[in-house]
GUTI-906558 format. One record per residue (C-alpha): residue number from 1; residue in three letters; z, y, x. Coordinates in steps of 0.05 Angstrom, whole numbers, plus 5000, padded with zeros to 4 digits. Each point is the difference from the previous one (the first is absolute). Example, Ala and Ser with C-alpha at 12.3 -4.5 7.8 and 13.67 -1.06 7.14 Angstrom:
<nodes>
NODE    k    r     z     y     x
NODE    1  ALA  5156  4910  5246
NODE    2  SER  4987  5069  5027
</nodes>
This chain:
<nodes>
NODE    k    r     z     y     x
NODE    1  UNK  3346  5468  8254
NODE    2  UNK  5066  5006  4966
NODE    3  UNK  5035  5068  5008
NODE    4  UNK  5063  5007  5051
NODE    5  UNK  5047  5023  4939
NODE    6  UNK  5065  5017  5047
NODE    7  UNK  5012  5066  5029
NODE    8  UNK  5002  5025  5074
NODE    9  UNK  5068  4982  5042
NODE   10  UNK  5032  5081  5000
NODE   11  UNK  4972  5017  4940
NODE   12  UNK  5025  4999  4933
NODE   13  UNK  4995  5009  4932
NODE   14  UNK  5046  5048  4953
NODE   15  UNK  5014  4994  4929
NODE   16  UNK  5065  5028  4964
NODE   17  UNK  5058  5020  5004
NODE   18  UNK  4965  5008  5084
NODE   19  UNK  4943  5040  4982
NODE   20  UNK  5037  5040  4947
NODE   21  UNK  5045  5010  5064
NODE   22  UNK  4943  5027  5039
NODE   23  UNK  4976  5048  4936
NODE   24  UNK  5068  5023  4997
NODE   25  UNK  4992  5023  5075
NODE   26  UNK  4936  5034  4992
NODE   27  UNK  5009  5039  4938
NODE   28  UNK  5065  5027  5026
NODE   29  UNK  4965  5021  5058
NODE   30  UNK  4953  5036  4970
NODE   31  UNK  5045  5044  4953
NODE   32  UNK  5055  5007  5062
NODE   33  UNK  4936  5013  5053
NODE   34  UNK  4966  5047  4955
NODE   35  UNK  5056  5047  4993
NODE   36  UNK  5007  5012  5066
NODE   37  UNK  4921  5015  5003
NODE   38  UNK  4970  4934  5013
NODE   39  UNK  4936  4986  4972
NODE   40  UNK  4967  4923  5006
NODE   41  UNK  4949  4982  5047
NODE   42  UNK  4973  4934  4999
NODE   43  UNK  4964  4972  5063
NODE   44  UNK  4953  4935  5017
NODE   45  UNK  5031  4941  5023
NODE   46  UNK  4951  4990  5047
NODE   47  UNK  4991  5046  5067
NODE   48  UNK  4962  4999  5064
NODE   49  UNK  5042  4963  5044
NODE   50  UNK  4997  5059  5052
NODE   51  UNK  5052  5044  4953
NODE   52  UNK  5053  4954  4999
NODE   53  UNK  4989  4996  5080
NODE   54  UNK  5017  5072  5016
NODE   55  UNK  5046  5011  4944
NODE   56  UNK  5049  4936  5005
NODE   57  UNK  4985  4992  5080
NODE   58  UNK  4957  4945  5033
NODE   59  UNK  5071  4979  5040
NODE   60  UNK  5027  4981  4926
NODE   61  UNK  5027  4930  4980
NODE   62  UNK  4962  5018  4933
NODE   63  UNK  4931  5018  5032
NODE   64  UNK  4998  4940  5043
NODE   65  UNK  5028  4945  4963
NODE   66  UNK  5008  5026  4926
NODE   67  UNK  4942  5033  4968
NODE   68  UNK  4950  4962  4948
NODE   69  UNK  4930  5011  5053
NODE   70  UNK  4933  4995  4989
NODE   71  UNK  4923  5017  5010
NODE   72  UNK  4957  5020  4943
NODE   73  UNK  4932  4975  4996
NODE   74  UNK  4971  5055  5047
NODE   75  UNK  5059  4975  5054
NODE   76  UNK  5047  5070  4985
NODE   77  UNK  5069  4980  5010
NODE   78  UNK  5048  5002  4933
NODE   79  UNK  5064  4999  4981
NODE   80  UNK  5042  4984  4936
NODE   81  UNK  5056  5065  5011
NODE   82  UNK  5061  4974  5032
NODE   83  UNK  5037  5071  4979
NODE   84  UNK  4972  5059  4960
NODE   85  UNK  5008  5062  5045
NODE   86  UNK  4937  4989  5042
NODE   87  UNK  4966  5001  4935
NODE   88  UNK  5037  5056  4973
NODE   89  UNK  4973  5047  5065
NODE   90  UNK  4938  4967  4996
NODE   91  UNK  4990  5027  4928
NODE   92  UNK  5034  5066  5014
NODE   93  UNK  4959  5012  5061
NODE   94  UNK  4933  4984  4968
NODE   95  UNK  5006  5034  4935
NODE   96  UNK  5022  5071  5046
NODE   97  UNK  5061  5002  4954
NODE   98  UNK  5038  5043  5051
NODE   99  UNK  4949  5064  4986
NODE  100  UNK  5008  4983  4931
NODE  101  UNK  5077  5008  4993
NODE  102  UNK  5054  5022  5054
NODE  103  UNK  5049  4936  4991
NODE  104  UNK  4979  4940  4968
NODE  105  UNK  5044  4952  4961
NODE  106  UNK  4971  4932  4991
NODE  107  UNK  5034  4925  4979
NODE  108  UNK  4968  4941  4992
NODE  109  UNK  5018  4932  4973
NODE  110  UNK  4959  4926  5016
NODE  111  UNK  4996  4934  5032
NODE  112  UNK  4998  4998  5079
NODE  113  UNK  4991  4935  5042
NODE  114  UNK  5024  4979  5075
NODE  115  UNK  4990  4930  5021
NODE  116  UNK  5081  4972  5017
NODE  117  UNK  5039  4945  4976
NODE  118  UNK  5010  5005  4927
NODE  119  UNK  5092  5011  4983
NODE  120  UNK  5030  5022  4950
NODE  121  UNK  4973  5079  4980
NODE  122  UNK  4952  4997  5058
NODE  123  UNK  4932  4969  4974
NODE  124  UNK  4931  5002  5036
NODE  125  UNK  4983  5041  4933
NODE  126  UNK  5052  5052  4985
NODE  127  UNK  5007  5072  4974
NODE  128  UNK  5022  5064  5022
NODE  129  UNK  5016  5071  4967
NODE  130  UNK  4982  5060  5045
NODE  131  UNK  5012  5073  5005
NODE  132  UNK  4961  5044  5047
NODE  133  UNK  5021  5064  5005
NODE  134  UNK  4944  5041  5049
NODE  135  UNK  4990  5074  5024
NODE  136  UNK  5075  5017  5007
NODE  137  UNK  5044  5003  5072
NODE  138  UNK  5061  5025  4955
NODE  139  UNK  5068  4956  4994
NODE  140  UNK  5000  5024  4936
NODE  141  UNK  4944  4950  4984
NODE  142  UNK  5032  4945  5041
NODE  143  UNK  5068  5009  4958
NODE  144  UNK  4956  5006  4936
NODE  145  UNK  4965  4939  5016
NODE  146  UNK  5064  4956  5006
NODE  147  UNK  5034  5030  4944
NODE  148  UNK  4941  4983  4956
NODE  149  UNK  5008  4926  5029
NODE  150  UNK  5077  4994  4989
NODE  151  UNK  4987  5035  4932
NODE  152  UNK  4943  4945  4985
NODE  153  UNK  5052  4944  5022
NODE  154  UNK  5052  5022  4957
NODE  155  UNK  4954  4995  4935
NODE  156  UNK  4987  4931  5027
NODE  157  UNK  5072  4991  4987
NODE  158  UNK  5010  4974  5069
NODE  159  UNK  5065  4988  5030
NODE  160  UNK  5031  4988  5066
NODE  161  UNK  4947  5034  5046
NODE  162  UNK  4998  5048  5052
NODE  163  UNK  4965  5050  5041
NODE  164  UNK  4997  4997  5070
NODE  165  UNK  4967  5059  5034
NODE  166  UNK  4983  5012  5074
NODE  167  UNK  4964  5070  5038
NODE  168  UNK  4943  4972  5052
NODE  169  UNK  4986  5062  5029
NODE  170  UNK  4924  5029  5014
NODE  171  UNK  4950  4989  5054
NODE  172  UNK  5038  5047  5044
NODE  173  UNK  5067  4973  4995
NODE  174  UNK  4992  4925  4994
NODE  175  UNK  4962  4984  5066
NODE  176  UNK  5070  5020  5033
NODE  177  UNK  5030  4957  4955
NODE  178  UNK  4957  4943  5013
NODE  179  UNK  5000  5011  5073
NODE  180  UNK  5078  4990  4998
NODE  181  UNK  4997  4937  4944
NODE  182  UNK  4953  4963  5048
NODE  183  UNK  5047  5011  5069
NODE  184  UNK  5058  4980  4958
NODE  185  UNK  4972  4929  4975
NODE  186  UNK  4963  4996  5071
NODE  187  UNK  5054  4957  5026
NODE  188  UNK  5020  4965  4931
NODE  189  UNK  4928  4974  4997
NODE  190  UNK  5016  4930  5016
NODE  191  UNK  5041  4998  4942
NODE  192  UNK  4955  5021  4939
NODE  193  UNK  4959  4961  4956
NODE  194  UNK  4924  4986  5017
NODE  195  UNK  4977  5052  4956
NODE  196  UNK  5050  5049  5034
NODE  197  UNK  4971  4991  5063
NODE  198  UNK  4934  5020  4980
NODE  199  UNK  5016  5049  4950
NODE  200  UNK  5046  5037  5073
NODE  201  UNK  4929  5008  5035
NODE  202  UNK  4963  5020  4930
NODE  203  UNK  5040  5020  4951
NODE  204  UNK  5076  5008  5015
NODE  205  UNK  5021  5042  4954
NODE  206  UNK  4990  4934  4957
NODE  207  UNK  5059  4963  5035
NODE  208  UNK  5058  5046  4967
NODE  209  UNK  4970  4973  4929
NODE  210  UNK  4997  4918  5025
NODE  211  UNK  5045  4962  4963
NODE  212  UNK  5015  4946  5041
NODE  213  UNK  5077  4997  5020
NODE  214  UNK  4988  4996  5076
NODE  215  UNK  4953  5062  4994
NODE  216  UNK  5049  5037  4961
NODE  217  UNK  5058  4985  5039
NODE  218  UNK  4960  5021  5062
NODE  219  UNK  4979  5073  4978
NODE  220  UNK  5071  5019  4964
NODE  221  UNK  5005  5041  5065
NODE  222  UNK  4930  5029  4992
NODE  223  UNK  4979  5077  5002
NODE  224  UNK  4999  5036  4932
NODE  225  UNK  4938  5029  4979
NODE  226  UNK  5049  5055  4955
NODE  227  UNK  5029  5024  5074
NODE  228  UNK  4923  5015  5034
NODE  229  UNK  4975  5035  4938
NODE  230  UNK  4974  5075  5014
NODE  231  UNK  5031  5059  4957
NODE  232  UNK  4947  5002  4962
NODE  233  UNK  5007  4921  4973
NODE  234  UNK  5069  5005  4998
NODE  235  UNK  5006  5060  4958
NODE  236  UNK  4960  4962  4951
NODE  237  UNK  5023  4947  4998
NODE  238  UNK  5070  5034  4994
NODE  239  UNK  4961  5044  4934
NODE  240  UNK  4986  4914  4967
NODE  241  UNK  5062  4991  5007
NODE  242  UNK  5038  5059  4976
NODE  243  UNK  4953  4999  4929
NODE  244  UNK  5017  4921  4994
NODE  245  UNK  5070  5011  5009
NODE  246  UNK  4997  5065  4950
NODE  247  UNK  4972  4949  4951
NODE  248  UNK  5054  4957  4999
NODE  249  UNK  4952  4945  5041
NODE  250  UNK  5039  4950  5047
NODE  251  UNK  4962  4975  5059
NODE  252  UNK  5026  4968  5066
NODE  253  UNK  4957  5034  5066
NODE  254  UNK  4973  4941  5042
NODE  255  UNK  4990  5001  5069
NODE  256  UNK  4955  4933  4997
NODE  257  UNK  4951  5026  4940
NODE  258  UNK  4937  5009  5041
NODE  259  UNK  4919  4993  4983
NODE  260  UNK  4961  4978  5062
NODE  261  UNK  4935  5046  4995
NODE  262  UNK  4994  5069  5041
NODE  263  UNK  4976  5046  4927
NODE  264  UNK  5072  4975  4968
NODE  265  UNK  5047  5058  5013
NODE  266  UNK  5070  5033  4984
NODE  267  UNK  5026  4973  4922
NODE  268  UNK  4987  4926  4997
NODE  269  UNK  5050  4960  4952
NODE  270  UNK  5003  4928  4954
NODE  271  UNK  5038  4984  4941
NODE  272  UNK  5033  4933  5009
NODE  273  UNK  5030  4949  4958
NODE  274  UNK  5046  4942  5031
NODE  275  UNK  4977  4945  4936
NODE  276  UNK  4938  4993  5035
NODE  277  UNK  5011  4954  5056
NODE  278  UNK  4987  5013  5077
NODE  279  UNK  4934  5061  4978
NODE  280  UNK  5046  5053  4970
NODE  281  UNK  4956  5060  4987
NODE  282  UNK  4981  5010  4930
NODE  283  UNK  4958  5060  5018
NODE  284  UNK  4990  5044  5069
NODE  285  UNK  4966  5065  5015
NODE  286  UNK  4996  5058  5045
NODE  287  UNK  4964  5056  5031
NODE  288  UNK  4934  4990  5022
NODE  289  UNK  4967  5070  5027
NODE  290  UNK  4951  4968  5044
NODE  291  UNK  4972  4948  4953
NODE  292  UNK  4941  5040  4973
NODE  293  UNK  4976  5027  5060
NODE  294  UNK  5003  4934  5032
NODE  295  UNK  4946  4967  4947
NODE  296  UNK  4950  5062  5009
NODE  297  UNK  5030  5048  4955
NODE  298  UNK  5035  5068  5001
NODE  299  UNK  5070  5009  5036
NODE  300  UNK  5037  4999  4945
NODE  301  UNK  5070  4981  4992
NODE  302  UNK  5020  4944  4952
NODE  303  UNK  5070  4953  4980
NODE  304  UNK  4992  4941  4950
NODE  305  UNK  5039  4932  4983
NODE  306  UNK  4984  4939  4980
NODE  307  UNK  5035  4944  4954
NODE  308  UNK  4990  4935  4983
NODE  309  UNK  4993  4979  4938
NODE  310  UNK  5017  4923  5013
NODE  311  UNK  5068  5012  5030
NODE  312  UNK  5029  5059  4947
NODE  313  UNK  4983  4937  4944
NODE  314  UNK  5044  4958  5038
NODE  315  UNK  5050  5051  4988
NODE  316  UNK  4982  5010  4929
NODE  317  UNK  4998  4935  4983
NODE  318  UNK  5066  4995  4963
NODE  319  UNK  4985  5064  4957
NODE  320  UNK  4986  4989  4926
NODE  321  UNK  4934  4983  4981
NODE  322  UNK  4964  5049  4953
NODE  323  UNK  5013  4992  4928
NODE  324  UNK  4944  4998  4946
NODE  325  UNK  5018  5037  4933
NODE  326  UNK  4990  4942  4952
NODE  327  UNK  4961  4949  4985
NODE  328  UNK  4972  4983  4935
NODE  329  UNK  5010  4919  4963
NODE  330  UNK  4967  4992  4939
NODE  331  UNK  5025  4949  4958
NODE  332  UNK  4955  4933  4980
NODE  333  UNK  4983  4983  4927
NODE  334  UNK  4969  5031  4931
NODE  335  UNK  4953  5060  5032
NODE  336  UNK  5014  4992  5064
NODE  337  UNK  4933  5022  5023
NODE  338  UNK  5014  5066  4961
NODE  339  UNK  5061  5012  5034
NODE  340  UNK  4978  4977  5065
NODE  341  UNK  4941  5065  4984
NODE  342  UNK  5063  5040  4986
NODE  343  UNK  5036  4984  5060
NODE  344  UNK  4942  5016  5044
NODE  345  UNK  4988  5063  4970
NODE  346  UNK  5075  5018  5006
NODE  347  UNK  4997  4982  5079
NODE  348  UNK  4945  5049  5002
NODE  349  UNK  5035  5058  4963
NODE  350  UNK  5064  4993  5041
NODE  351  UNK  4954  5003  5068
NODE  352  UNK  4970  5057  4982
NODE  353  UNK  5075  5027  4986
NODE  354  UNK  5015  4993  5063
NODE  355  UNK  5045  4933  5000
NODE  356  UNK  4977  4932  5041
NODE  357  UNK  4989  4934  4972
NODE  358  UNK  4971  4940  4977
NODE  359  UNK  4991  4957  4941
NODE  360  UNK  4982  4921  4994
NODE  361  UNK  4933  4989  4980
NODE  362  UNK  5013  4920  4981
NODE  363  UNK  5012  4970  4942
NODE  364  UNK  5067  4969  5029
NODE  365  UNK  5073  4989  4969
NODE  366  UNK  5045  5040  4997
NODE  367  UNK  5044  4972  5062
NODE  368  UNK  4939  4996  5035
NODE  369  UNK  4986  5072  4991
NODE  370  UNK  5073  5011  5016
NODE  371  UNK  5002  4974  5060
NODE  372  UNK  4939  5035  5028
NODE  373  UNK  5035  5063  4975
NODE  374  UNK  5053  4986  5046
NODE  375  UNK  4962  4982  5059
NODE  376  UNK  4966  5061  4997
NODE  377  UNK  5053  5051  5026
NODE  378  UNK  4994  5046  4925
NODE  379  UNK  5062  5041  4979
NODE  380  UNK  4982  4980  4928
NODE  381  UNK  4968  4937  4961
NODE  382  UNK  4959  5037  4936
NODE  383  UNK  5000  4943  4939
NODE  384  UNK  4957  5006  4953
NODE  385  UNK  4996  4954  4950
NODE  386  UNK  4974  5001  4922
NODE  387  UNK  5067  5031  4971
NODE  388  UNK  4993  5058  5052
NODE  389  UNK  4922  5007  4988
NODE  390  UNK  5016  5014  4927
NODE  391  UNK  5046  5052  5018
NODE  392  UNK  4965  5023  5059
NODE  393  UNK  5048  4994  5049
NODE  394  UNK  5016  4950  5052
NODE  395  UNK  5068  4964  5026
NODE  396  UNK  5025  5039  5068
NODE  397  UNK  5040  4953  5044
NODE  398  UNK  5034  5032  5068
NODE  399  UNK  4984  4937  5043
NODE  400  UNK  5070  5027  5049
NODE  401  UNK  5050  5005  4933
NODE  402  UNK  4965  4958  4944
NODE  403  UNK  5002  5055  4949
NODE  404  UNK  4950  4996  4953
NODE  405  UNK  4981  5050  4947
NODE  406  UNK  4942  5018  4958
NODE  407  UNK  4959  5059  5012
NODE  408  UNK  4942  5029  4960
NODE  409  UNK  4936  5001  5034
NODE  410  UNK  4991  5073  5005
NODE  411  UNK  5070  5011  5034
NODE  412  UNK  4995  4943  5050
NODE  413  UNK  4970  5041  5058
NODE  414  UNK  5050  5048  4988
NODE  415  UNK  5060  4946  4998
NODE  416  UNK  4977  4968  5063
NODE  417  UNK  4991  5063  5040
NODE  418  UNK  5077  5025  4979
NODE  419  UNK  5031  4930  5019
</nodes>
């Protein structure tokens, strides 16, 4: 039987300048992450259906229409992770990291998967950067947590996005609040969208976030969840704000930033971008106390975000591509073989200086080699042909100016690190 050679509808392949993208992200995150304390945890891909039940919430579009299900061969239910927190707690609660260390700082980076139309940065395979931050109530970790975000963004080198922040409150402040959301849509109910409707009897905090226009139009009257907050939630959510604003960080407070599950409390907030069509949010995260104790564990307090991956490389996609150093032609003719053992021990020597590159390994013309040279993204074309292998040196072209000059062997990684 011949082999079905095509990949899966939502799920793609990635070679440069997309995955160099996608390094790009993850190796800043781990310099940025790790000086504010994070350390990497890596988690399965594959959980017991049950966790993502209690953690995302059985009422979820995600848990009943989205997740990759399945029975093993003993009939226990699996799933491929639709987001990474459940796995995060998962891990924290069963290694007992909480009597190991009084706050723990964790990120992780990998590929989740939700079954839904495949558009443009949404695939059924995409990935996500996240940042747990568990075993402090304070605002000072809330405020640290989305300063280490915009701090991340800005090494991105991303432009034209915001942050949009919101306060929803605690388990002894928000039931008023909901009480007074759902008599104010009570007699606007003919007017929302289907999944309004439901979401008023389960959910309604979830109808301020809906972004259809009648919805929206229909709660611009709606309560504010900042004006039922207790002292205590307001006073810290005053203390995030105050340390943004000493920071120098600009943020717009939004009445309609919710999350729909009972543990989510006080700071929530998203990044958006308005270059990425209709789903805005670039990342989104919040305070989470309840989470932990919720999936077994201790009552400790957490806040976290999340980004995806797919939609900040939409927004990176006009950035430069990463240059290589050089890369290494080595003329045809007389000893070319010689040379061509030259050449390849040069490539190695200016690796193991530091500097990135290639060389051609074919016996090719010179245009030929040329032109590969200039497909290949280099700052600099090496030449070497036999008048620079008798003086041991090779030709050094800048592939931007032109300028060519000849540089002895033992100077060249010197010359192309000053340039």
């Amino acid at each position: 039987m011949a082999c079905n050679a095509t990949r899966i509808k939502g799920f793609a392949d990635m070679f440069p300048p997309d995955s160099d993208v996608f390094t790009r992200m993850e190796t800043l995150a781990r310099r940025i992450f790790g000086q504010c304390g994070f350390v990497e945890l890596r988690t399965p891909i594959l959980e017991y259906t049950e966790l993502f039940k209690r953690s995302i919430g059985e009422e979820t579009d995600v848990v009943q229409k989205e997740m990759f299900t399945f029975p093993d061969r003993k009939g226990r239910m699996m799933t491929m992770r639709p987001e990474a927190t459940a796995g995060v707690m998962r891990a924290y609660i069963e290694s007992s990291l909480h009597t190991r260390e009084s706050v723990s700082r964790l990120f992780t980076t990998g590929p989740m998967f939700r079954y839904e139309r495949p558009q443009k940065g949404r695939m059924r395979q995409f990935h996500q950067i996240n940042c747990e931050c568990l075993g402090s109530d304070s605002p000072y970790a809330d405020a640290d947590l989305i300063l280490m975000l915009t701090r991340y963004i800005a090494a991105l080198g991303l432009r034209d996005v915001s942050l949009k922040i919101n306060s929803l409150g605690c388990s002894r402040c928000r039931p008023a609040f909901k009480e007074a959301l759902v008599a104010y849509l009570r007699d606007k109910a003919d007017g929302l969208c289907e999944d309004c409707a439901r979401r008023l009897e389960t959910n309604p905090l979830r109808v301020l976030d809906c972004k259809q226009p009648g919805c929206k139009e229909l709660t611009e009257g709606a309560p504010r969840l900042l004006d039922h907050n207790c002292p205590e939630c307001r006073a810290h959510f005053d203390t995030v704000l105050e340390l943004l604003r000493a920071q120098g960080v600009p943020f717009e407070q939004d009445d309609r930033l919710v999350r729909g599950l009972d543990y989510y409390c006080r700071t929530t907030f998203e990044v958006v971008s308005g270059h990425i069509g209709a789903q805005s949010a670039v990342a989104g995260g919040g305070r989470y106390d309840g989470l932990v104790k919720s999936l077994g564990g201790p009552d400790v307090p957490g806040v976290g975000f999340a980004m995806g991956m797919e939609r900040v490389a939409l927004l990176l996609a006009d950035q430069e591509a990463p240059r290589k150093d050089f890369f290494l032609v080595v003329l045809p003719g007389d000893d070319g073989e010689q040379r061509r053992h030259r050449g390849f021990a040069l490539t190695q020597q200016l690796r193991e200086a530091g500097l990135g590159g290639e060389m051609c390994f074919s016996d090719a013309g010179f245009k030929s080699q040329m032109r590969q040279a200039g497909k290949c993204n280099a700052r600099y074309c090496l030449i070497l042909g036999p008048d620079e292998a008798a003086q041991e040196a090779v030709q050094v072209k800048h592939m931007d100016s032109g300028e060519q000059r000849l540089v002895p062997m033992n100077e060249l990684a010197a010359a192309l690190e000053t340039k």
